[in-house]
C-alpha positions in Angstrom: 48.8 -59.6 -73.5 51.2 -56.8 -72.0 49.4 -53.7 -70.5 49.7 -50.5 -71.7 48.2 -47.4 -70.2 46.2 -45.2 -72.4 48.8 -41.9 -72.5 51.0 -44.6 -73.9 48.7 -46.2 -76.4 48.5 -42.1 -77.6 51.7 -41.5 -77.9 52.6 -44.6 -80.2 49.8 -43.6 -82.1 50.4 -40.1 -82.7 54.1 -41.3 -84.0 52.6 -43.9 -86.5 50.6 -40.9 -87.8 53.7 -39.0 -87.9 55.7 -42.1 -89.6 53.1 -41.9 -92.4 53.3 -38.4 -92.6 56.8 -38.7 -93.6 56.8 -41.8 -95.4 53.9 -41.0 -98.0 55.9 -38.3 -99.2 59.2 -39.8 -99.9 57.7 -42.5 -101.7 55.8 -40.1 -104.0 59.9 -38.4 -104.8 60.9 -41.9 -105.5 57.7 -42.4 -107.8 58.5 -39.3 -109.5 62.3 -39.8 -110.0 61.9 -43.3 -111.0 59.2 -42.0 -113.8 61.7 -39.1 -114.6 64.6 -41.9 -115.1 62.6 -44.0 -117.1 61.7 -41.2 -119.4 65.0 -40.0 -119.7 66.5 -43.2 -120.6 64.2 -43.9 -123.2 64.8 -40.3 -124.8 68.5 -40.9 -125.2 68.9 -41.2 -128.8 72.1 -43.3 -129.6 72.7 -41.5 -132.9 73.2 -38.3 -131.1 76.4 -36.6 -130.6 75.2 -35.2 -127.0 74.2 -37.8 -124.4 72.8 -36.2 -121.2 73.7 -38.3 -117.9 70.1 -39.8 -117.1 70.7 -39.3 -113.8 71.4 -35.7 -113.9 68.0 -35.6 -116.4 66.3 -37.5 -113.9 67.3 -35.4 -110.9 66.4 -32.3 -113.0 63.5 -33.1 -114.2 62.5 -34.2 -110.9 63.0 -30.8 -109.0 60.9 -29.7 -111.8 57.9 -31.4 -110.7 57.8 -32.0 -107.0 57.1 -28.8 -106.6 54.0 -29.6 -108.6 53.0 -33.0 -107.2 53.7 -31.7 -103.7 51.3 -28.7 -104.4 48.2 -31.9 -105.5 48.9 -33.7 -103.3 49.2 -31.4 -99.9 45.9 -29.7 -101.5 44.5 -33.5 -101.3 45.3 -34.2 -98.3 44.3 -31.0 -96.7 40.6 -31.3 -98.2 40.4 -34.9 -97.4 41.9 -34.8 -94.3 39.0 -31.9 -93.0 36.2 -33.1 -94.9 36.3 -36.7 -93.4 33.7 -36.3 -91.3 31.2 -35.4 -94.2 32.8 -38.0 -96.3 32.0 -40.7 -93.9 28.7 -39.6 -93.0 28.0 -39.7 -96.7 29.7 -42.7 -97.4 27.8 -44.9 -94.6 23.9 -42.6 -94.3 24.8 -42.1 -90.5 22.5 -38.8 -89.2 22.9 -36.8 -85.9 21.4 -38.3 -82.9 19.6 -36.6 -80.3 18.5 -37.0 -77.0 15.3 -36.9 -77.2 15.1 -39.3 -80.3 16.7 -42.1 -78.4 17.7 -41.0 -74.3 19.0 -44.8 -73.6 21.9 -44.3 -76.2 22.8 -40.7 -75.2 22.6 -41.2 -71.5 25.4 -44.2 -72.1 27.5 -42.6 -74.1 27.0 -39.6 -71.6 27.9 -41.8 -68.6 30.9 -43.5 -70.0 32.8 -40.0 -71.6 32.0 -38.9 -68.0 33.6 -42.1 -66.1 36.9 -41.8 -68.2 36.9 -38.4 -68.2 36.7 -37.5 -71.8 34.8 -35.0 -73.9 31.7 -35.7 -75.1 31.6 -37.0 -78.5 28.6 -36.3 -81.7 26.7 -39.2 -81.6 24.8 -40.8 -84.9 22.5 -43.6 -86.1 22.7 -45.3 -89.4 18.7 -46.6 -89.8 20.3 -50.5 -90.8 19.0 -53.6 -89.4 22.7 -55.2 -89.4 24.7 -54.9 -86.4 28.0 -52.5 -85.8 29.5 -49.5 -84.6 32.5 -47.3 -85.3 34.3 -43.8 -84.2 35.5 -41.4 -86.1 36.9 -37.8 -86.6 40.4 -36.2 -85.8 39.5 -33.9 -82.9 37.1 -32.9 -79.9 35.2 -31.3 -82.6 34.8 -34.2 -85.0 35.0 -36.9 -82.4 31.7 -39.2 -83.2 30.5 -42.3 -82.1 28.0 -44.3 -84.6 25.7 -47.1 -84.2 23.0 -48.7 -86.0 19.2 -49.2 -85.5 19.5 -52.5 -85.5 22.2 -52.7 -82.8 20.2 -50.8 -80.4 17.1 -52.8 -81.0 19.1 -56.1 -80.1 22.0 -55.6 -78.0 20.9 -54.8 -73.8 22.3 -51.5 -71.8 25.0 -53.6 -70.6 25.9 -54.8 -74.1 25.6 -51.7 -75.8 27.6 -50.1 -73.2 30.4 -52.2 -74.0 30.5 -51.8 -77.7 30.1 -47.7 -77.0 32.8 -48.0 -74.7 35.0 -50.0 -77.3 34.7 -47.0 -79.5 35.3 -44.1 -76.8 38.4 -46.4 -76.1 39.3 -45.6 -80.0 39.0 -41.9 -79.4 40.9 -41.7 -76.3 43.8 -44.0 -78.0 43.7 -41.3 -80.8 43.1 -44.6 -83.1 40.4 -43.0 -85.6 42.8 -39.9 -86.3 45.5 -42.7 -87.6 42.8 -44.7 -89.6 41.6 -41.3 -91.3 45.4 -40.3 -92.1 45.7 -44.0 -93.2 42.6 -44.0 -95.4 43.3 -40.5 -97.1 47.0 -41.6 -98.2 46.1 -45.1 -99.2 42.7 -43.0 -101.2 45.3 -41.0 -103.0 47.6 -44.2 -104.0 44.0 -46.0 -104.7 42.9 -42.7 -107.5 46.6 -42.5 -108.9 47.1 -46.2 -109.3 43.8 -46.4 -110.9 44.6 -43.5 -113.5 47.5 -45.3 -113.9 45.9 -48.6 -115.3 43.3 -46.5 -117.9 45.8 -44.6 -119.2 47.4 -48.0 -119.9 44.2 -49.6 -121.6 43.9 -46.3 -123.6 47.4 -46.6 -124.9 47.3 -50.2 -125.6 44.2 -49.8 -127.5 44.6 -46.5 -129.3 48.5 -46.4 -129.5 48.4 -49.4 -131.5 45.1 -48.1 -134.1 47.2 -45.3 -134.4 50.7 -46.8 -134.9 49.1 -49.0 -137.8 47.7 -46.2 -139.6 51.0 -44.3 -139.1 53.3 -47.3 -140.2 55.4 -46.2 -137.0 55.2 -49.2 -135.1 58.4 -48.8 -133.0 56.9 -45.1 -131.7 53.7 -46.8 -130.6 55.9 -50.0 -128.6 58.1 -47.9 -126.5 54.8 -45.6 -125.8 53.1 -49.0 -124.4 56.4 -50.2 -123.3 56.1 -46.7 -120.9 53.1 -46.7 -119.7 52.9 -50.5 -118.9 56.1 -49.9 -116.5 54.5 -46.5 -115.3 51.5 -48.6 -114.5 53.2 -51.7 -112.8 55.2 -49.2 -110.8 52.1 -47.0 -108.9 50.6 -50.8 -108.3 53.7 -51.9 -106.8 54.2 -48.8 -104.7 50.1 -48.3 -104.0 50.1 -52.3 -103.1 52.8 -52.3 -100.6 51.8 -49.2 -99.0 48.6 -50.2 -98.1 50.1 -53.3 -96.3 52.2 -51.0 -94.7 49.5 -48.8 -93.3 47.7 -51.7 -92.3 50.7 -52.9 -90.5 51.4 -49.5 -88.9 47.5 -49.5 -87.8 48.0 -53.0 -85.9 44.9 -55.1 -85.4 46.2 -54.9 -81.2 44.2 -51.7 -81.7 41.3 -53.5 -81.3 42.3 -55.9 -78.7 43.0 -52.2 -76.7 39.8 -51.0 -77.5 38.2 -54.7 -76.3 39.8 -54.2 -73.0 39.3 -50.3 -72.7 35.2 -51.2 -73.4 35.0 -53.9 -71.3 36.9 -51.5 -68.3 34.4 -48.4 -68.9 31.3 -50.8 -68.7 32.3 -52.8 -66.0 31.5 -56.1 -67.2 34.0 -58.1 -70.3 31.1 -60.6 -70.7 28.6 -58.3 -72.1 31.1 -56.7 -74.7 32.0 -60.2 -75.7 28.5 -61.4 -76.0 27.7 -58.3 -77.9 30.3 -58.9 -80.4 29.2 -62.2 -80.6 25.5 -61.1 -81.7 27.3 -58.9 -83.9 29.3 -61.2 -86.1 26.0 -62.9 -86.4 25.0 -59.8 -88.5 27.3 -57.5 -89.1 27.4 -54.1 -91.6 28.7 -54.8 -94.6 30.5 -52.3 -96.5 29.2 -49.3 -98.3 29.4 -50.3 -101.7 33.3 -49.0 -103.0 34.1 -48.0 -99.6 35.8 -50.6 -97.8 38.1 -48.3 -96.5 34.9 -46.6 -94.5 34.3 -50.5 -93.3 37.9 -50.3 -91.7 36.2 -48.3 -88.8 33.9 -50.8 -88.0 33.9 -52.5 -84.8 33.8 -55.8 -86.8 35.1 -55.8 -90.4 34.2 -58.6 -92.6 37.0 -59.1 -94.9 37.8 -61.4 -98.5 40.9 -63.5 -96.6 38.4 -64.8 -93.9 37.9 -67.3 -95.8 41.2 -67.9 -95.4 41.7 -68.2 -91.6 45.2 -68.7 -91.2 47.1 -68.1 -94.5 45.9 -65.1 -95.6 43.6 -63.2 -92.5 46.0 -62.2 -90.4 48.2 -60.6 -93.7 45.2 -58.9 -94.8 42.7 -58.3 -92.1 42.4 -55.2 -90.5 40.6 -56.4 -87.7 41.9 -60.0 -85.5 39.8 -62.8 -85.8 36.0 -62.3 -83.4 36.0 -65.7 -81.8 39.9 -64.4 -80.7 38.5 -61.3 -79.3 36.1 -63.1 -77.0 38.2 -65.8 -75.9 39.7 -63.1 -74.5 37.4 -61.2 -73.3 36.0 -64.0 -71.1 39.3 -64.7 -69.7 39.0 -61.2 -67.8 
């Protein structure tokens, strides 16, 4: 695997969270202008004299309401974006750690920010036998490195000290501030899409009821004919944007994060045998939050039942037994 330094690593990350930046909103204008077209075109009525230029309806009707949709959604983001260290917190039961609650996990995480160089970061516990870890947070102020009970209990100094120094190797690689961008956007597609589908349900089982009673059954159609297209459009859009986020938030992360631990402890072995104890055990998902699970130093995923057709497409994280046969080849 080629090197690459850690200002490096930064810097490509910092543009991928730039690159969705931009690209999250122009698909949101080609949402909204493809909605605006399909409305227009079915409000053309052929036995009028005037026919307005869909196009022209569409673009007008779009400037119309970007300014709208721009306004939710930048208000969206903007909460999202600073609450995520709550959210998280709340999503997974992680509490602040202190030194005096648990010295042997402070004074490594102290050690290691102060062999790299780097701030130090929050530190909390999730009280879980299971096995894992993950950073999070967007700056030196939200910066935080969580671990369970149950990985403490189990894993050695020179183990732990691996799998902390895997996750300061996320902070210093500015990976968690991509993965929050990542998770808010594909959290907004997620809420929109879903919408989406009830409104569809509702119309399909109220637009008709209503349609019968009314004897209008071509008005109730093109109403389910609309929202059905509405619908299969925000899937489309929310399903290939999450690949592409996952895509722009390459599972090499992790392999730079492996190598960046096993550097700051000293010793690849012990981060490979501690991810070994962890697959053994890991922490599942909070239940609806998958996107939360993302952080996790090991991610069980549905395709891994899949190993080579549909795990590396849809995994976030590259395959365990992968990550130490590389490990021990340090």
């Amino acid at each position: 695997m080629q090197y690459v330094g850690i200002r490096t690593q930064q810097v490509r990350n910092n543009t991928r969270s730039l690159l969705l930046l931009c690209l999250f909103p122009i698909i949101i204008c080609v949402l909204v202008w493809i909605f605006c077209y399909v409305m227009a075109q079915l409000g053309t009525d052929s036995n009028s004299l005037y026919q307005p230029d869909p196009l022209f309806a569409a673009n007008d009707n779009t400037m119309m309401a970007l300014p709208w949709v721009a306004i939710i959604v930048v208000a969206w983001f903007f909460v999202a974006y600073m609450t995520n260290t709550s959210m998280v917190r709340s999503a997974t039961g992680a509490r602040s750690l202190e030194r005096r609650e648990n010295p042997r996990v402070y004074n490594i995480v102290e050690n290691l920010t102060m062999t790299c160089g780097m701030p130090m970061p929050k530190i909390n516990v999730i009280d879980s036998p299971e096995l894992n870890a993950f950073a999070s947070g967007i700056d030196d102020a939200s910066y935080t490195v969580t671990v369970t009970t149950g990985l403490c209990d189990l894993l050695d100094d020179e183990e732990l000290a691996g799998v902390i120094g895997h996750e300061l190797t996320h902070i210093r690689n500015r990976d968690t501030r991509l993965l929050i961008v990542s998770i808010v956007f594909v959290g907004i597609m997620s809420t929109v899409m879903t919408l989406a589908w009830r409104l569809c349900w509702n119309t399909l089982v109220y637009g008709n009821n209503r349609s019968r009673r009314s004897n209008n059954e071509k008005g109730g159609g093109v109403a389910i004919v609309v929202v059905l297209a509405v619908a299969a459009v925000l899937a489309a859009v929310g399903y290939v944007f999450t690949l592409l986020t996952r895509f722009a938030i390459s599972r090499k992360r992790e392999f730079m994060a492996d190598a960046g631990g096993a550097e700051l402890c000293g010793n690849p072995l012990a981060l490979a045998s501690a991810l070994r104890k962890i697959s053994a055990n890991p922490l599942p998902a909070p239940e609806g939050r998958d996107d939360v699970a993302q952080l996790y130093i090991i991610h069980s995923s549905f395709a891994e039942g899949f190993k080579g057709l549909f795990s590396n497409m849809f995994s976030t994280h590259p395959d365990t037994e992968e990550r130490i046969r590389i490990l021990e080849q340090f």
